[in-house]
Steps between C-alpha positions, in 0.01 A plus 500: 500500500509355175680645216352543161681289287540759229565890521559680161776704491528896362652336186186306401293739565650741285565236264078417536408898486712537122345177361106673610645785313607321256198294472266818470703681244451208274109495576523906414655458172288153421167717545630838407288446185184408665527799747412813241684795541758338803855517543679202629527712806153527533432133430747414797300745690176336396613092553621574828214711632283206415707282680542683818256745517125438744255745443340646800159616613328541817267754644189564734178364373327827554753724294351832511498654112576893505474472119104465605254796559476552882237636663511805382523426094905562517708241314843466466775733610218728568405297801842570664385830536644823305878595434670637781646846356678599786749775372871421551781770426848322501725738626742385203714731226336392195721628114379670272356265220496564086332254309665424192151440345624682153835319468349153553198543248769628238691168523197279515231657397120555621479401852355170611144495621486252802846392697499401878778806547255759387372579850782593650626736171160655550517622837851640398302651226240630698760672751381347793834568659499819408862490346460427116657769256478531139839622433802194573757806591283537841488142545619252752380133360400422164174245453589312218123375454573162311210241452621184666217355569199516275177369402381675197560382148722724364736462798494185649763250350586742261840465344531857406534566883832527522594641891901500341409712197226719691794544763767619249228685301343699770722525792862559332435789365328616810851392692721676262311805570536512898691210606407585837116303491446206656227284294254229658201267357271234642443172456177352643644099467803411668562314237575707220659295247097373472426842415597826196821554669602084422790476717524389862513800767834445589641546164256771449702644802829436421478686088324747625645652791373846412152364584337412780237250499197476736322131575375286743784253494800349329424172419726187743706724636709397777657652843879503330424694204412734737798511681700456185701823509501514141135436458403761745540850293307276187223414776522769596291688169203255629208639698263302653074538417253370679361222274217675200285655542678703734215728574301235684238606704516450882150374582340648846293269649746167518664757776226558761599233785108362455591420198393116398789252424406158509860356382814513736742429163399507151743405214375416117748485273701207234730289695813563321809492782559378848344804679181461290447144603611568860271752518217290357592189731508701803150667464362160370519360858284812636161542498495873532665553166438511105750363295464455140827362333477423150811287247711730235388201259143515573472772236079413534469523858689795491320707302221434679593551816754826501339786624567848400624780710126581568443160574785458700416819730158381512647152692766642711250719660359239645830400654755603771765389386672421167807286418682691161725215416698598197404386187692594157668778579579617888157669524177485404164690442321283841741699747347813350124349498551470833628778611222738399236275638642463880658154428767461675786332306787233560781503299698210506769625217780674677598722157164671469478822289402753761391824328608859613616308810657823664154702510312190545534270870418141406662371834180588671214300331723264260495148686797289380600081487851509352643263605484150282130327375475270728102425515481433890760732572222772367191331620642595824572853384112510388375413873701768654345749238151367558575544837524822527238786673295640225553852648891439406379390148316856446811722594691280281243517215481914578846539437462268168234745382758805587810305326177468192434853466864603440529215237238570255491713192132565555410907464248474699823439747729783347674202291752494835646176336629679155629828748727234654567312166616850329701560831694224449674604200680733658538332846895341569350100466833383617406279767371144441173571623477785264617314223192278395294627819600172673499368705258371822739308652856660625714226502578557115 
């Protein structure tokens, strides 16, 4: 056999990889004036999307619109039939709650009108738990009700947030008083530095270690932080929410086995890492499948082609399965799309936020490709799924709508999900899976 007459060698390809870097940090600073509003960060980002990134987009001719009036005049969500309100009584030891409404409105004044937290304070409010007192002496937990995340004008980028000052203003005097409360707020991004309390979560975890904080995620974290044993007891004051809103309703009729799905794997989403485009490539080569894979720098295309959680529930319904690659942070909103709309998902990130993971059995309806992104390597993990006996699909998508019903805040549901979300602040979280609800695969 003939030899090729020239093999690079680790050296130059390293050598090669710095000078690309190189090479695209001048570009970012060279256009950093053109790009409004970018980092140099974000211009790397955006000159190396361009070069790399292929959007994506197939899909059967005959895609069937649920966002249409049927036959019978419904549109929408409302065509997925009504909200399944099956009760659900967690068998959990929920504390007793005071909300320090009075302390946090003398620090910062009138409260804010419109902030993505506000639903879960309210059912706290409203006693849905049936554990809220007036009086801190009889209390458990302290809700510290800060607005992190907020769209009305007098609260949204306001400097005169302050979560330090509102912290020392409201809570101090409350911990001087009976030392013995344990205090806990929510954050709806998992980003928070983005957000009224300006600082990343896990410096937001490591001032305050009198206060728990409740989110979806903590944004790139990896598998040895979490068996850091240093890191653990500051991880520790992290509890996993499903992603907002976490009262989602779970819809009835994507669950009755006649149900119509004429995709085998549906993904839509912006091709930002290896497990996007995997993903993307993979489902590209079926013609069973939607894909929709959009650029990070095709800001246009983007914004018209994102769907909203509505949207997004309205598509998956029409699918059996769908891949959840991670995107930004470890999860996302489409696992939790899919989940109330009999979607069955594939996670292909190994540190996935799994919330109230010792009520809740993911093992059973969770499929899972952890191991690498190689595109054929998965294709062939696609055929085996689309292989399988639709009757095994329908136990598997029953026990999805079980695992559902215990993760939602809806009322309509008993709010099981905020039961198990109070529970945890007084649960021992010592072991790693307890720590950030992680993890789906047990080799961490």
């Amino acid at each position: 056999m003939r030899r090729a007459w020239w093999r690079p060698s680790p050296a130059w390809a390293l050598k090669s990889l710095s000078l690309l870097l190189l090479l695209l940090l001048f570009v970012a600073f060279a256009l950093g004036p053109w790009v409004q509003g970018s980092s140099p960060l974000e211009t790397i980002r955006f000159v190396y999307d361009r070069l790399t990134c292929t959007p994506a987009w197939r899909r059967h001719a005959h895609v069937r619109s649920l966002s249409e009036p049927g036959p019978d005049g419904q549109a929408g969500l409302a065509r997925l039939g009504p909200p399944n309100c099956t009760r659900v009584h967690p068998r959990v030891r929920v504390p007793r709650v005071y909300v320090a409404d009075a302390e946090l409105e003398s620090a910062l004044g009138p409260r804010c009108a419109e902030c993505a937290e506000f639903p879960v304070y309210d059912q706290i409010r409203a006693n849905v738990t049936r554990t809220l007192v007036t009086d801190p002496a009889h209390a458990d937990v302290v809700l510290f009700p800060f607005p992190a995340d907020c769209q009305d004008a007098r609260c949204a980028k306001n400097p005169d947030l302050d979560f330090a000052r509102a912290a020392r203003l409201a809570l101090d005097p409350l911990r001087a008083r009976f030392p013995h409360l344990q205090f806990f707020t929510v954050s709806r991004r998992p980003f928070p530095a983005r957000t009224n309390l300006r600082a990343p979560m896990r410096q937001l975890l490591a001032d305050y270690p009198h206060i728990k904080f409740l989110s979806p995620d903590i944004k790139n974290m990896q598998s040895h932080e979490l068996r850091d044993p240093h890191l653990q007891p500051i991880l520790a004051n992290h509890v996993v929410l499903p992603q907002f809103p976490v009262d989602f309703p779970i819809l009835t009729a994507p669950f009755d086995p006649a149900w119509p799905r004429p995709y085998r794997f549906c993904f839509q989403g912006t091709l930002l890492n290896a497990e996007r485009t995997m993903v993307a490539d993979a489902l590209l080569q079926r013609n069973d499948s939607f894909v929709q894979g959009n650029c990070r720098s095709d800001r246009a295309n983007l914004a018209a082609t994102s769907l909203r959680t509505d949207e997004s529930a309205l598509l998956y319904a029409q699918c059996e399965y769908c891949p959840t690659p991670r995107g930004d942070t470890n999860c996302d909103t489409r696992f939790f799309d899919a989940l109330r709309v009999g979607c069955i998902p594939i996670v292909t990130n190994a540190l996935r936020p799994a919330p109230y993971i010792r009520h809740v059995d993911y093992h059973g309806w969770v499929e899972t490709f952890l191991h690498d992104t190689n595109t054929p390597r998965f294709q062939r993990f696609l055929d085996h799924l689309a292989n399988q006996p639709a009757h095994a699909r329908h136990q598997q998508r029953l026990r999805m709508r079980d695992a559902a019903l215990h993760l939602t805040h809806a009322s309509c549901n008993g709010a099981p999900g905020l039961h198990y979300a109070l529970a945890s602040l007084l649960e021992d979280r010592t072991h790693l899976e307890d720590l950030w609800g992680f993890t789906l695969d047990h080799s961490l």
